[in-house]
C-alpha positions as a LaTeX table, in Angstrom:
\begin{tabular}{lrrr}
\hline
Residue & $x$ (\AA) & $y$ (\AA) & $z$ (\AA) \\
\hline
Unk1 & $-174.57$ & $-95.87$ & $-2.17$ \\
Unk2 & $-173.14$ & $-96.80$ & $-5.44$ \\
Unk3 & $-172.69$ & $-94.25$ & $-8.43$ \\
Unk4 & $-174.05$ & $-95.26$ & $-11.17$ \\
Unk5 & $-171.64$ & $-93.02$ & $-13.13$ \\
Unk6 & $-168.59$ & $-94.79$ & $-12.24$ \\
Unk7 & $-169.49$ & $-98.49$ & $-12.66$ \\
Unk8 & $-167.34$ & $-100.26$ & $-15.30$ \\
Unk9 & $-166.71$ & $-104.18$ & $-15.84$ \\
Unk10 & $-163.46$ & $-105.88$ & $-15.35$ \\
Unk11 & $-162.74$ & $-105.57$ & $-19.84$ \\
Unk12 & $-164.37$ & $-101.96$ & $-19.58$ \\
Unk13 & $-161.26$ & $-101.24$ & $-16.79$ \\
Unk14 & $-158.99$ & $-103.42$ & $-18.77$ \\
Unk15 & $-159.48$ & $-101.28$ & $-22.25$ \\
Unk16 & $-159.19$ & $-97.97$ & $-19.99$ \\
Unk17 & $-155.47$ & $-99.16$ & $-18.90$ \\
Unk18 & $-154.61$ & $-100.52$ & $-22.34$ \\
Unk19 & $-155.24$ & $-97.00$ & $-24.23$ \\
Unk20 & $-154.00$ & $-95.16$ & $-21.01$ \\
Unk21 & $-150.68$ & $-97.05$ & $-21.41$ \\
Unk22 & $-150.89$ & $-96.68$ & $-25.44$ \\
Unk23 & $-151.00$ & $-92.93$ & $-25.20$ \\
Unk24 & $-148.16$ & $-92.34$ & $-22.54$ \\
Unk25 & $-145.70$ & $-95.25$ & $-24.25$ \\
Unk26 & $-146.37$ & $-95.38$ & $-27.81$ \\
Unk27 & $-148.48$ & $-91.90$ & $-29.00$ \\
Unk28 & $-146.81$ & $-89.53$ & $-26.90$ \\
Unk29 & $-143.51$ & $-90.59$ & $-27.36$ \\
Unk30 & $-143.71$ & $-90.17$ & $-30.92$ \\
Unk31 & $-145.54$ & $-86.81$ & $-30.69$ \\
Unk32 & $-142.86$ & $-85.10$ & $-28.45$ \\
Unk33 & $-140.23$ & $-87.08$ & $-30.81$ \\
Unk34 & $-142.15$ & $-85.09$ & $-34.14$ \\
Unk35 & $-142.31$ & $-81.61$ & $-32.07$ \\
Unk36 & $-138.54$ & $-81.50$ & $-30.87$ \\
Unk37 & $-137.92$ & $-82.38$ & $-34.82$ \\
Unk38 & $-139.95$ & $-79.46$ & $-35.73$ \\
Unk39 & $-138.38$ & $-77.33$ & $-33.31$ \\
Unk40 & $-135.15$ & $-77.93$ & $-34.95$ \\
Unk41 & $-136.33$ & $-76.25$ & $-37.96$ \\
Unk42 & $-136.30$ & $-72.82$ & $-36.81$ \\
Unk43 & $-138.88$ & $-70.44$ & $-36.58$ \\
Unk44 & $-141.87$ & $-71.68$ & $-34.22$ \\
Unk45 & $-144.20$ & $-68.96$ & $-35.09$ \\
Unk46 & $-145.10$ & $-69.97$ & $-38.72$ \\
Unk47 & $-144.22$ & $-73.74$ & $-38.01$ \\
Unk48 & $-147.12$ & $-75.39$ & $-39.24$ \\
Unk49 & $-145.89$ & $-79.35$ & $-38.22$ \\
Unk50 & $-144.76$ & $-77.51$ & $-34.67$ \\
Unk51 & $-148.19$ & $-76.27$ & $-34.06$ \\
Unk52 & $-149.51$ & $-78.68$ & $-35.28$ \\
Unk53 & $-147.19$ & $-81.17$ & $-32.79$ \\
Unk54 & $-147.57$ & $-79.15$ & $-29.73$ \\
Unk55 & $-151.66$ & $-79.18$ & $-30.15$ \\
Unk56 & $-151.63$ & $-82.83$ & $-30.29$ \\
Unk57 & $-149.36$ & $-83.15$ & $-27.70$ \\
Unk58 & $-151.95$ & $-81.22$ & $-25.68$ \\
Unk59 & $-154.72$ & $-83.21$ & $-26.49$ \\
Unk60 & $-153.16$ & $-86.53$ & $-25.62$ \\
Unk61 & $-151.92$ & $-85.02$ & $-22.22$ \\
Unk62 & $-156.15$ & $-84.03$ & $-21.73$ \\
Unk63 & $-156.79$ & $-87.38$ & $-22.25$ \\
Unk64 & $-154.18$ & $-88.83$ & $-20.12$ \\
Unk65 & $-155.55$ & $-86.66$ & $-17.07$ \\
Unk66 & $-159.10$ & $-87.29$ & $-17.86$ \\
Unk67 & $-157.99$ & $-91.48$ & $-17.45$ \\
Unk68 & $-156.02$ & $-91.42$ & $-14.81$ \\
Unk69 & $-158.43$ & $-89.46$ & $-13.05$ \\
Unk70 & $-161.46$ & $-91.82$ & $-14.27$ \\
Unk71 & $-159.26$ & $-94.68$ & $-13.30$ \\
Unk72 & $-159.08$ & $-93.58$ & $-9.39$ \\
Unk73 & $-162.85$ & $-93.49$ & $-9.19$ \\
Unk74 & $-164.48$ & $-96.42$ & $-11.10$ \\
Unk75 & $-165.59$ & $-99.47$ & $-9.51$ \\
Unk76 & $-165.35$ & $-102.67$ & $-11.17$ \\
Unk77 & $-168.33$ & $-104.77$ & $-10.73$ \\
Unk78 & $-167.19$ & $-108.69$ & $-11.55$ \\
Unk79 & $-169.76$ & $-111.14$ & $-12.65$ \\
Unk80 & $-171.05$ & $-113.10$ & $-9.10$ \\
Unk81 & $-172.97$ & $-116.38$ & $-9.47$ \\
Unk82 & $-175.93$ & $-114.60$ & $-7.71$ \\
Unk83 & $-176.87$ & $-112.86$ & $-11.03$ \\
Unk84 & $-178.17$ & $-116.00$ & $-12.46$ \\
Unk85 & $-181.02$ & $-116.09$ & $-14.03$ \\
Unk86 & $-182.00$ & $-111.97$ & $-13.23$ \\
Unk87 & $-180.49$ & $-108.97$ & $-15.22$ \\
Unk88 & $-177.79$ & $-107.03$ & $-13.70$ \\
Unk89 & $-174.72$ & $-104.66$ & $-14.72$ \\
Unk90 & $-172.38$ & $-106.65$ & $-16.93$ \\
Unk91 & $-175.46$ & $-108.87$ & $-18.50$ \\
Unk92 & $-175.73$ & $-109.78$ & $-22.24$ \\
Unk93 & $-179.62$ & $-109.73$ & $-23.00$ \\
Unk94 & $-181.52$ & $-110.84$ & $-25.61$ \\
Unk95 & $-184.56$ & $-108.90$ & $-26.44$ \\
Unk96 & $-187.95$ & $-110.07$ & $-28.95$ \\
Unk97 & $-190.69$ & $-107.46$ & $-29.80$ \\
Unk98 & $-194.64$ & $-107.97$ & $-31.12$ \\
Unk99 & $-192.95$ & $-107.78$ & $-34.59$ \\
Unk100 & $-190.61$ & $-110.56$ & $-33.99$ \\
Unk101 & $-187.17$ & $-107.85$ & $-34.19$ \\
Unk102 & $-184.50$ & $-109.45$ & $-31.88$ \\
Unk103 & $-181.93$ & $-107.73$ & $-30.74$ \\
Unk104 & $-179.22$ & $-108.01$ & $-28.26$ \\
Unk105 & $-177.40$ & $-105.60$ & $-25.41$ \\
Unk106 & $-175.04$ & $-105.75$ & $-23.03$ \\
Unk107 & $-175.67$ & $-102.89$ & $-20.13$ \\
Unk108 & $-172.42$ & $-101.50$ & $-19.38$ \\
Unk109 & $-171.13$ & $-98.37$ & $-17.52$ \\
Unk110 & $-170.52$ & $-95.05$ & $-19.07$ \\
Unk111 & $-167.46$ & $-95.27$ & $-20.04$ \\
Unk112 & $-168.05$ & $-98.14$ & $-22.10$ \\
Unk113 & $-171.21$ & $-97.30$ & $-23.83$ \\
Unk114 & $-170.55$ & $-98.66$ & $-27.90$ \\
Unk115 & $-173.58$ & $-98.69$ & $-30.58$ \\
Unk116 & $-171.16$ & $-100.32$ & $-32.79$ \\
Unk117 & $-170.71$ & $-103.11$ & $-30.61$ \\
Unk118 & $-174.77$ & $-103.04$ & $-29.00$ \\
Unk119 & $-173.08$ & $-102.01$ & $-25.53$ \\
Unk120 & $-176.34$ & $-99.74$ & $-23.60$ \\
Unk121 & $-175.06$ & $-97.43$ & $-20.56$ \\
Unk122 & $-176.57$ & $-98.48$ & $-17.42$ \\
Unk123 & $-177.78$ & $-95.09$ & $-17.43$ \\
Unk124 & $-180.28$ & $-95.87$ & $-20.21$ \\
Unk125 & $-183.91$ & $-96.63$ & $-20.68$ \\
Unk126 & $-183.67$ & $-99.65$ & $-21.97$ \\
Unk127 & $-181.04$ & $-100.65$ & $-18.52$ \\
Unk128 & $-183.19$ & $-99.22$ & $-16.33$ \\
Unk129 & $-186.15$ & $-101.40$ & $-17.94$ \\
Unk130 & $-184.20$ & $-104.39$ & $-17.76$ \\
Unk131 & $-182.36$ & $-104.47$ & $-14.47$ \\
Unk132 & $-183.74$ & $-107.08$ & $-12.11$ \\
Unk133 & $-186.09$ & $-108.99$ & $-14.86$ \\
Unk134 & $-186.13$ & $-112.40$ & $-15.71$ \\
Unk135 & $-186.66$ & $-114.35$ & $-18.89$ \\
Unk136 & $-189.92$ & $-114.78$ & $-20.26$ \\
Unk137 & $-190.78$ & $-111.08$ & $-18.58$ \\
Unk138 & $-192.43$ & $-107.86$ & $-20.19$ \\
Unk139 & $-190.28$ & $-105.34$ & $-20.54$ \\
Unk140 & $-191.71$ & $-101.39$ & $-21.47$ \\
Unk141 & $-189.38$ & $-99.08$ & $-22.07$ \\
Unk142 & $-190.32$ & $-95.27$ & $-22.53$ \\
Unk143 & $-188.79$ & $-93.45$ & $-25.24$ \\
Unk144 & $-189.09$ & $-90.18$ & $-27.09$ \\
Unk145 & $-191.61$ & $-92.02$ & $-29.46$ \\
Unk146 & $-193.27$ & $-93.78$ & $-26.71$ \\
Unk147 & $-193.48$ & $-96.45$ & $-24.74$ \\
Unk148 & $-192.06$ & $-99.63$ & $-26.29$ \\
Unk149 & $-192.88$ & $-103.27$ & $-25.41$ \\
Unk150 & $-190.29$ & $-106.30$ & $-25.54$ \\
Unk151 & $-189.76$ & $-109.39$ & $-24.02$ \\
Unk152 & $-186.80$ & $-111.10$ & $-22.50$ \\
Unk153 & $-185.87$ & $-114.37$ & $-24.34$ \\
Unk154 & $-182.38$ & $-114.69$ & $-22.56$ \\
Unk155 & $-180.17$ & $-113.39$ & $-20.29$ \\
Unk156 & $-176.62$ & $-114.34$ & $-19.94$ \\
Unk157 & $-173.01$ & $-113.22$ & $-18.63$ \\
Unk158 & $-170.99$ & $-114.62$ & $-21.39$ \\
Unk159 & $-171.03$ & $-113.07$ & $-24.65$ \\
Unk160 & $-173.39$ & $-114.85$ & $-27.36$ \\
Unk161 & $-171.72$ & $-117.07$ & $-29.48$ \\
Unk162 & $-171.80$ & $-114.84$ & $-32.73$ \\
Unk163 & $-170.69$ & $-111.84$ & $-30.44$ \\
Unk164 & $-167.52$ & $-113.30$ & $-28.99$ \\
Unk165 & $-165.22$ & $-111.42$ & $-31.61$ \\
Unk166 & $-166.80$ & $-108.01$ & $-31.52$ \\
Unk167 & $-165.05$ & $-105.97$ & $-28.89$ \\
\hline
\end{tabular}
């Protein structure tokens, strides 16, 4: 059975690598570069730029373990011609309530969940709702204030047109 937890799309993997290769190239080169500087200037115990160095250093090396380990264990789910037409992982939907308020998602796993950019983890209400419905269908989502009614105008696995430069 599939985890849930570990599902990511092909640009979800891709951003993963990118900042995984940032940190270990660019960021931690230059923080180890700043600390051995630091360290030149004597005394470590009342070094503020050395401890200051060595804590970020630490931090991008947690990171760096945390993606490479997340790396091992997510599954990349490409876009298949069989989701046509039905909401899956990976879709873009388009969403209209009783009050005419539109708004648009794209369900997406953990690791990529973004507000900013209307990105919903599969883990979510809302996903959960959606997953499997067609256009034109009701959709009721529970949430803390209730249960909330919408209907699916459109479902697609292409960005929308006024979304293609977010993200």
């Amino acid at each position: 059975m599939t985890n849930r937890n570990n599902l990511i799309t092909p640009e979800g993997r891709q951003a993963l690598e990118k900042e995984l290769d940032y940190l270990w190239r660019v960021e931690r080169r230059k923080t180890t570069q700043a600390v051995t500087e630091a360290a030149a200037h004597g005394d470590r115990s009342e070094n503020a730029e050395y401890k200051e160095g060595k804590r970020k250093l630490r931090e991008i090396d947690r990171r760096l373990r945390f993606l490479r380990k997340r790396l091992e264990v997510v599954q990349v789910v490409p876009y298949s011609v069989q989701q046509e037409g039905k909401v899956f992982f990976g879709a873009w939907v388009e969403l209209e309530n009783d009050d005419g308020e539109i708004r648009r998602y794209r369900i997406v796993g953990t690791d990529e969940f973004d507000p900013t950019k209307n990105f919903i983890s599969i883990k979510s209400p809302m996903a959960h709702a959606l997953i499997g419905k067609q256009v034109d269908d009701e959709i009721v989502v529970q949430t803390p204030e209730g249960k909330k009614l919408w209907w699916l105008n459109e479902i697609r696995y292409q960005p929308f047109a006024d979304e293609e430069s977010v993200g």
